[in-house]
C-alpha positions in Angstrom: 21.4 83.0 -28.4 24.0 82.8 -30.8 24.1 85.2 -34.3 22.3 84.0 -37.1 23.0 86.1 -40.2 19.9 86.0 -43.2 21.6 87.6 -46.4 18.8 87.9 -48.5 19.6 88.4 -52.1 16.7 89.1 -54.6 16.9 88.8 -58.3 20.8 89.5 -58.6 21.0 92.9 -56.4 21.9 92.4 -53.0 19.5 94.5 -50.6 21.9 97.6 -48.9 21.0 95.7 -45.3 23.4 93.0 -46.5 26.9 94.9 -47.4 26.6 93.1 -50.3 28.2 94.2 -53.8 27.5 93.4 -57.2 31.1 91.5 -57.9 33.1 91.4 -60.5 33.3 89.0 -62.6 35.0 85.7 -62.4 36.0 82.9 -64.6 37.7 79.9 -63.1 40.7 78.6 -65.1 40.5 74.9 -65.7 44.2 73.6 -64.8 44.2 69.6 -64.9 42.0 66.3 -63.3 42.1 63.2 -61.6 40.9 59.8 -62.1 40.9 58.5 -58.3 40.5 54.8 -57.5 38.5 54.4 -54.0 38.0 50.9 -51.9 34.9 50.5 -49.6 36.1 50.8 -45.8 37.2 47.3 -45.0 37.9 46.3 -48.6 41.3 45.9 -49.6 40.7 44.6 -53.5 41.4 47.6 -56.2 38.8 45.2 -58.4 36.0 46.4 -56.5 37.4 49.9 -56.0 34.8 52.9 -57.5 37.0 55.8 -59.8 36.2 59.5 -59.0 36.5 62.0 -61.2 38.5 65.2 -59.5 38.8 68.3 -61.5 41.2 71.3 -60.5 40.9 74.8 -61.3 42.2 78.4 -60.5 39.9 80.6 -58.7 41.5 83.8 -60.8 40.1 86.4 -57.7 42.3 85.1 -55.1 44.3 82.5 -56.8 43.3 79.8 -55.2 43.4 76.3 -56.2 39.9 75.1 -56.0 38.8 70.9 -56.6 35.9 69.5 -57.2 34.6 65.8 -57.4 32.4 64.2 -59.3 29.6 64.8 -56.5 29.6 68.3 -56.3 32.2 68.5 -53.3 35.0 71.0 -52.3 38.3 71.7 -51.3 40.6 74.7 -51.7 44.0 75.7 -50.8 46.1 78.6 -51.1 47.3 80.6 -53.5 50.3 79.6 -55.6 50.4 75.9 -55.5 48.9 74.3 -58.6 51.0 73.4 -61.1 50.0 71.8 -64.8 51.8 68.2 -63.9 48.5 65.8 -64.0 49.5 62.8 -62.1 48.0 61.6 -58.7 50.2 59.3 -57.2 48.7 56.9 -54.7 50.6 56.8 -51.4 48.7 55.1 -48.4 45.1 54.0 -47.1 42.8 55.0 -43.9 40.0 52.4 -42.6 38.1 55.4 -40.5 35.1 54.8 -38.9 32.4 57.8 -38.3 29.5 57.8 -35.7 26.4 59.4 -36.3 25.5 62.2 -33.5 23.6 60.0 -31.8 25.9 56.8 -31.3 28.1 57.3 -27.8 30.4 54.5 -28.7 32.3 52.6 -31.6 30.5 49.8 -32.3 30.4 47.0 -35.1 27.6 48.5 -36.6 29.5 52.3 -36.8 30.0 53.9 -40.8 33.4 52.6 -41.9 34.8 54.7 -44.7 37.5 54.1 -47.0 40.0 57.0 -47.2 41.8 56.8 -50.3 45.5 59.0 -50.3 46.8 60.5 -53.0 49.8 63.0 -53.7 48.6 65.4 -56.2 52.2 66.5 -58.0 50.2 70.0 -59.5 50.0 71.0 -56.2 52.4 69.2 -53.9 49.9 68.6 -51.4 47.7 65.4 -50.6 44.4 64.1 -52.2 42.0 62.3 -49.1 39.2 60.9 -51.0 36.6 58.7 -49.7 34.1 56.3 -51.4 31.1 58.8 -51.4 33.2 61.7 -53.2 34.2 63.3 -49.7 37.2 65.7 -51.0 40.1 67.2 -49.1 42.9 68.8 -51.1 46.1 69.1 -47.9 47.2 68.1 -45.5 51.0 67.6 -44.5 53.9 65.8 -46.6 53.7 62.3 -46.0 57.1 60.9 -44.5 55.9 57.4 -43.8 53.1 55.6 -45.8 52.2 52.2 -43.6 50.6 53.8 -40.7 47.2 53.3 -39.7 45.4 57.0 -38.2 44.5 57.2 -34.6 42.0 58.3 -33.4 42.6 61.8 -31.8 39.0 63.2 -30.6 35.1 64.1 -31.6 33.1 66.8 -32.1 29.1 66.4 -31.5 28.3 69.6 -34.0 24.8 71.3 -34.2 23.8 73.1 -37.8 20.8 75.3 -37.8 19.1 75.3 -41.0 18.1 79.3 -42.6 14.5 79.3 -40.6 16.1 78.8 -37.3 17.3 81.9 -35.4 18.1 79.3 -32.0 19.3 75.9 -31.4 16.0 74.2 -30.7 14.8 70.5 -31.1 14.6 69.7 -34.7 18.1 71.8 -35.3 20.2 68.9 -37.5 23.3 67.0 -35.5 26.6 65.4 -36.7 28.9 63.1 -35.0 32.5 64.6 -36.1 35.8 62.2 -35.7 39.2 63.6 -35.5 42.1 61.0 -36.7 45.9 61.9 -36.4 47.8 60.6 -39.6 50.7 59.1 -38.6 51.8 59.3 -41.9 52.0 62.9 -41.7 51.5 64.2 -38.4 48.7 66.0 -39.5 45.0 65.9 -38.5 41.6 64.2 -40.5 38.3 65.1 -39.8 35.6 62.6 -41.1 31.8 63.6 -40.5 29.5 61.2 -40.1 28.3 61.5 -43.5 31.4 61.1 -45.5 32.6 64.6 -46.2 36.7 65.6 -45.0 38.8 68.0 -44.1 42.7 68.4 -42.9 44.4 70.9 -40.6 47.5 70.8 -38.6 47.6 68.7 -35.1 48.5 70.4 -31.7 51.3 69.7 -29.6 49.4 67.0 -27.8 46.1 64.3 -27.9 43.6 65.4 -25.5 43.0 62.9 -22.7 39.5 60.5 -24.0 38.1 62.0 -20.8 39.0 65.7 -20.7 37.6 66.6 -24.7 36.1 70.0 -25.0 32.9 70.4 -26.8 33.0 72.9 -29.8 32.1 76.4 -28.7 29.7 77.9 -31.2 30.5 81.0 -32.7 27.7 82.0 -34.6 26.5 80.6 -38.0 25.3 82.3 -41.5 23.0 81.8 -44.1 23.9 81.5 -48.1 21.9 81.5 -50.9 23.6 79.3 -53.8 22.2 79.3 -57.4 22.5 76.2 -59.6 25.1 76.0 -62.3 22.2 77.0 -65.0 20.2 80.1 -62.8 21.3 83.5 -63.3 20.0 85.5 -61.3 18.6 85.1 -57.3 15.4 84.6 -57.1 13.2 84.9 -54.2 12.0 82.3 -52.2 13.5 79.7 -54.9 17.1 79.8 -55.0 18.4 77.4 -51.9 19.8 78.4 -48.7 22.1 76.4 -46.5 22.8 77.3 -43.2 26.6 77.2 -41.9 27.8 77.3 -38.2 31.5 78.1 -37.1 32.8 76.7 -34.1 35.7 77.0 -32.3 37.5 73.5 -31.5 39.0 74.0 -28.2 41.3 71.0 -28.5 43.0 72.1 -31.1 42.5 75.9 -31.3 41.4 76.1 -35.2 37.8 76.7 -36.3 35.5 74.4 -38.2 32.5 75.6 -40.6 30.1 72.7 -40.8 27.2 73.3 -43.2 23.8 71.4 -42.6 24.7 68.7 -44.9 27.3 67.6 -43.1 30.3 69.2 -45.4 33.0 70.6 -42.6 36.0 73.1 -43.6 38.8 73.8 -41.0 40.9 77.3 -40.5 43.1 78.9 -38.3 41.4 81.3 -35.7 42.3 84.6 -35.9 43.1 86.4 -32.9 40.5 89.4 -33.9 37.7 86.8 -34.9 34.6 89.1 -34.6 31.1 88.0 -34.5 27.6 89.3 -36.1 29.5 90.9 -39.6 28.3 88.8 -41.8 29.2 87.8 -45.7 30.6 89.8 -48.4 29.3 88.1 -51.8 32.8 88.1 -54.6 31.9 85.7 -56.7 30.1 83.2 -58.8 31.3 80.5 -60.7 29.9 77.1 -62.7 32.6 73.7 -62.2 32.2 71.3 -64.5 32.8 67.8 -62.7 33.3 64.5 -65.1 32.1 61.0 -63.9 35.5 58.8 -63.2 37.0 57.5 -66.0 34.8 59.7 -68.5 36.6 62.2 -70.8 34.6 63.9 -72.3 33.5 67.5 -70.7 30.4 67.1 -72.6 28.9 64.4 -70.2 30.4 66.5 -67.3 28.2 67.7 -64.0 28.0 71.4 -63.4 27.3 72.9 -59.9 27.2 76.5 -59.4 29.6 77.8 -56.7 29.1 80.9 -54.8 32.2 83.0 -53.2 32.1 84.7 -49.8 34.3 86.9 -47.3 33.4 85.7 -43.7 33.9 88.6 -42.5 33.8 87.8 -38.9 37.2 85.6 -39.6 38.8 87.2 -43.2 38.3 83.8 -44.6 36.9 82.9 -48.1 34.5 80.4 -48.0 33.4 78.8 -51.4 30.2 76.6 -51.4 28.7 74.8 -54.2 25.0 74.2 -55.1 25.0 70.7 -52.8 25.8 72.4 -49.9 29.5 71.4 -49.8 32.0 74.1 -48.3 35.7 75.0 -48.5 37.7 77.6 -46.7 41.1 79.5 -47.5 42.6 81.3 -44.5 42.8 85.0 -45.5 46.5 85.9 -46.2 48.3 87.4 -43.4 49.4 90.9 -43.6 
């Protein structure tokens, strides 16, 4: 049975049981945003495109450079890399298709999503966007831009949700595709419900017939208040459940929550298991609708903060279940 980690969290304090602290206080620094213009998968006419708003701030803890889209979703990247420019310039477009867990093969009837690049100057690294908000701030410097991505492998992942100590029937599924970018050399992963991530591609493809499955690790249970609650609260403030697995064919590991949102990090070679999550901080993003202004009609999603501590990564997760993961520095 793998570890399954309940960090229960009552009216603020964190119970002794959970190696929780009170943390300190945190502020994120608003830095700049993006209007993104996204196409339908299949459709190549900007008319029909949908705009996404992208908003980018500093995470004044660790330093990171934290987005978040219209919808709530994450992505975060190291320290050090946003700058105040505030242009995203458009460089190339993915058709990638995403099967649900339960469809063996591509098919005409498969989820095709639009993937939308961008080069976000602040930062220097790439903007993937899809259609439905999916967010992933990366990726590797782009040296050609007419490429199409190739399909590189899949992942069937399993998420259990905070009531389930086992993997059993009713335990939630998603299909997971893996794409190479030729335009950058670097890897995409798509989930079969929209949400992305980046991370850097091995040496070579696995063979279509020699894929490993993901090796589960062990997963973890967060409680994330919305941008306007205060405090925890018992048995009202939400849980998700998360699940780390170890990709085999590349080496990395992926956090998949149990909506679907994935994250991908290096594995450290003292990964340790049952250690659970140290709480740092708490934050509220303000998110404006594409092509709206005004931070007055803006979204706002809490976002909670967490040490894995099994891995030394930070994870950040927002108040619709979307994750992001920074690699802990190397000392």
């Amino acid at each position: 049975m793998k570890c399954r980690l309940l960090l229960s969290i009552v009216a603020g304090t964190a119970f002794a049981s959970t190696g929780f602290a009170q943390p300190a206080a945190a502020k994120p620094v608003w830095v700049y945003a993006h209007d993104l213009k996204v196409r339908k998968g299949g459709d190549t006419d900007w008319d029909k495109a949908t705009k996404i708003g992208v908003e980018v701030f500093k995470e004044p803890l660790s330093g990171a450079t934290l987005a978040i889209s219209q919808a709530g979703n994450l992505s975060v990247i190291e320290s050090g890399q946003a700058g105040t420019t505030k242009t995203a310039e458009w460089q190339f477009a993915h058709d990638m298709r995403a099967r649900k867990a339960d469809e063996d093969k591509f098919t005409k009837e498969t989820t095709k999503y639009g993937v939308e690049v961008f080069l976000d100057t602040g930062s220097g690294k790439l903007i993937y966007i899809t259609q439905t908000g999916g967010l992933a701030l990366g990726g590797q410097p782009a040296t050609a831009k007419d490429k199409n991505p190739v399909w590189h492998h899949a992942l069937l992942l399993k998420v259990r949700g905070p009531k389930e100590d086992a993997f059993g029937k009713e335990t939630k599924k998603f299909g997971v595709e893996v794409y190479k970018d030729e335009n950058t050399g670097g890897l995409v992963y798509i989930s079969e419900v929209g949400f992305l991530a980046t991370g850097p591609a091995p040496t070579k493809a696995p063979d279509v017939d020699q894929v490993k499955a993901p090796k589960a690790l062990y997963g973890l249970t967060c409680r994330v208040r919305k941008a306007d609650e205060p405090d925890f609260i018992a048995d009202k403030t939400p849980k998700f459940g998360i699940e780390v697995f170890k990709d085999d064919n590349t080496g990395g590991l992926i956090y998949i929550s149990e909506t679907g949102s994935i994250a991908i990090a290096p594995a450290p070679a003292d990964l340790k298991e049952k250690q659970g999550l140290e709480w740092k901080a708490a934050m509220s993003l303000k998110a404006r609708p594409g092509g709206v202004p005004e931070f007055a009609k803006a979204n706002r999603y809490g976002v909670e903060v967490f040490i894995d501590k099994n891995s030394g990564h930070t994870l950040f997760i927002s108040e619709t279940g979307s994750i992001a993961v920074v690699a802990a520095v190397k000392k």
